[in-house]
C-alpha positions as CSV (number, residue, x, y, z in Angstrom):
1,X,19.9,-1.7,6.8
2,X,21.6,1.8,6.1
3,X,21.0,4.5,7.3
4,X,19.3,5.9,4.8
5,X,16.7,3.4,4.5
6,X,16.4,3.8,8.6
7,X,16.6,7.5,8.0
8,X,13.1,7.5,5.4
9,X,11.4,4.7,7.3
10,X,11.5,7.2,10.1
11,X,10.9,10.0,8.6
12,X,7.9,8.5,7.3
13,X,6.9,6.9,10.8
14,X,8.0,9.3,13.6
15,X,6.7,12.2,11.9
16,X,3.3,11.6,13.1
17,X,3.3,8.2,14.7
18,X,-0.5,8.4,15.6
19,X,-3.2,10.7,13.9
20,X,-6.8,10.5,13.0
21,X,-8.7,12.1,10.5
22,X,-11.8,12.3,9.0
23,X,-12.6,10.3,5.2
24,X,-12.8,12.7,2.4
25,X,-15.8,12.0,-0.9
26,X,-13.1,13.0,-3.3
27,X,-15.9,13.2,-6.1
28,X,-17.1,15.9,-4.5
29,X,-14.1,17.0,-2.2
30,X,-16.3,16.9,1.0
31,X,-15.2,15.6,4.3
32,X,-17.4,13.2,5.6
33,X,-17.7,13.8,9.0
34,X,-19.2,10.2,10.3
35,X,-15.8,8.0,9.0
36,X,-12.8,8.4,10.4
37,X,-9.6,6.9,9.3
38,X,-6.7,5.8,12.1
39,X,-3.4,5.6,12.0
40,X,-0.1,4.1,14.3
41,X,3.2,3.6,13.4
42,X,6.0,2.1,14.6
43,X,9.5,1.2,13.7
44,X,11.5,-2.3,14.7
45,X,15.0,-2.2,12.8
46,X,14.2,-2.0,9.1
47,X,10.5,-2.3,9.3
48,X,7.8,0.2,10.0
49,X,4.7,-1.3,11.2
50,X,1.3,0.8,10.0
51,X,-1.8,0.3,11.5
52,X,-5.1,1.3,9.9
53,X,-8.4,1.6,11.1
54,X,-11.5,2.7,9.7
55,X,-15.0,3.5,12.1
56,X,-18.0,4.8,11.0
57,X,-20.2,6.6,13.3
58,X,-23.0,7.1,10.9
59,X,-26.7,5.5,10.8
60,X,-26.9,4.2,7.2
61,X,-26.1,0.9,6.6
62,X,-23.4,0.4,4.0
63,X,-22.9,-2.0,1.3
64,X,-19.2,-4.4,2.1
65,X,-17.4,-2.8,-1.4
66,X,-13.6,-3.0,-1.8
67,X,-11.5,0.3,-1.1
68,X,-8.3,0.7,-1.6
69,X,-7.3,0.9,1.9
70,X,-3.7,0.9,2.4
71,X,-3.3,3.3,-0.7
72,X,0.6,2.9,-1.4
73,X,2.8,5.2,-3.3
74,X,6.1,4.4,-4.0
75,X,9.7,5.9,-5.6
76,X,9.2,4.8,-9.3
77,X,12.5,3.2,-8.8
78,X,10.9,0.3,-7.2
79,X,9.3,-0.7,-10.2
80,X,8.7,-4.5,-9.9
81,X,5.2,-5.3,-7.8
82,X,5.8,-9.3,-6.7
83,X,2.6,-10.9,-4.8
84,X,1.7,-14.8,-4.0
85,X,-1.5,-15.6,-6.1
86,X,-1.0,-19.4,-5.6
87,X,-3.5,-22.2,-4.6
88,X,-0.7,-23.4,-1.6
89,X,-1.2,-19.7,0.6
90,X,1.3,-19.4,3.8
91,X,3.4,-23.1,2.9
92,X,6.2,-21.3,1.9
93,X,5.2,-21.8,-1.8
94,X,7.9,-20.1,-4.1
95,X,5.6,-19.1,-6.6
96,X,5.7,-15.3,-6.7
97,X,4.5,-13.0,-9.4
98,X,6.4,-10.6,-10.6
99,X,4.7,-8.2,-12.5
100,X,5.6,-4.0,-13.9
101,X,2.5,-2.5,-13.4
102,X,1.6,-0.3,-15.8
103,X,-0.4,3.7,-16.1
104,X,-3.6,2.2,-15.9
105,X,-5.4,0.7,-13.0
106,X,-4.8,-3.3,-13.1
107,X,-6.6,-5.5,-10.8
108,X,-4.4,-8.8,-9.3
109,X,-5.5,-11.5,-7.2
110,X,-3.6,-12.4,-4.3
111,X,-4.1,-15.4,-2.0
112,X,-1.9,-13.9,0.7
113,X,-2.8,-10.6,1.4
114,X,0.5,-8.9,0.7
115,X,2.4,-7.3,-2.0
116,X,5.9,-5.6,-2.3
117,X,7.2,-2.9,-4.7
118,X,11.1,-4.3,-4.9
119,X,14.2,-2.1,-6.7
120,X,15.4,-4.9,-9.7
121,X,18.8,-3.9,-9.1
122,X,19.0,-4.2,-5.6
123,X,16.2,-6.5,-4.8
124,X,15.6,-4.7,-1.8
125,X,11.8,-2.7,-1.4
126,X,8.6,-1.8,0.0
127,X,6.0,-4.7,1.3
128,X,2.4,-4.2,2.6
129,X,0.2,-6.8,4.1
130,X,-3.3,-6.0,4.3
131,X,-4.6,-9.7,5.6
132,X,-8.6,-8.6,4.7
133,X,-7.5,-7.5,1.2
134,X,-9.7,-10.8,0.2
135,X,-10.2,-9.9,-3.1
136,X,-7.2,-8.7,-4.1
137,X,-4.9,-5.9,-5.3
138,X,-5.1,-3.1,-7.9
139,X,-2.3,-1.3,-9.4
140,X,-1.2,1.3,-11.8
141,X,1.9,3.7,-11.9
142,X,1.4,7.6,-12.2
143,X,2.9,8.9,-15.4
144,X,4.1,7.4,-19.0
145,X,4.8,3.7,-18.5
146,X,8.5,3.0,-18.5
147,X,9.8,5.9,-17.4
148,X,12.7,5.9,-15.8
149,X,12.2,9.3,-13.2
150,X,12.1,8.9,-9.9
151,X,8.6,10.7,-9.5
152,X,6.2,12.4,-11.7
153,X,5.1,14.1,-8.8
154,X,6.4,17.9,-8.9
């Protein structure tokens, strides 16, 4: 690994290794003081390890929906998303999609529970697992598809 790639993994990690933080409705821009979101980090040579946890201290029963919890944003750079969605999970099946996600949410199944943004050039990227994603993955870029900036955040 280089150090740059050591450099940003941690920055993003050592920053604030640990914090916790109430939920936010962001339809109506509210904190919700009853869930709590949880996070540690750490860093082993070129991976960073994040934890999430959710708890709820509330008394209303919820319904089990899907969230989408990691949320992951990544350079535009790393414009390939490549996930397992074969019938053969954890056999070392080859089978990867490889997809460019485009502006508008897309939902993906994956059998594995994992999913990497990768550079096309380099091959090198970004990978989460999230082993209760059971139902899958959803995806869009921010911004005009194709485009070749770095961010369309300013």
């Amino acid at each position: 690994m280089s150090s740059a790639r050591q450099r940003a993994l941690l920055v993003c990690c050592l920053l604030r290794p640990c914090w916790r933080a109430p939920c936010r409705n962001w339809a109506k821009s509210t904190l919700l003081r009853s869930v709590h979101f949880t996070q540690k980090a750490r860093v082993t040579a070129d991976v960073a390890t994040l934890t999430f946890t959710v708890q709820y201290s509330g008394n209303y029963t919820h319904p089990y929906l899907t969230h989408e919890t990691p949320a992951v944003f990544i350079d535009r750079r790393f414009a390939v998303l490549v996930y397992y969605a074969g019938h053969k999970p954890w056999t070392g099946d080859r089978n990867l999609t490889y997809t460019f996600p485009p502006s508008k949410n897309v939902y993906m199944p994956t059998t594995e529970g994992w999913a990497a943004y990768i550079d096309p050039v380099t091959g090198w990227g970004v990978g989460v697992l999230a082993p209760h994603a059971w139902a899958g993955l959803t995806a869009y870029r921010i911004g005009t598809d194709w485009s070749t900036a770095a961010s369309d955040c300013r």
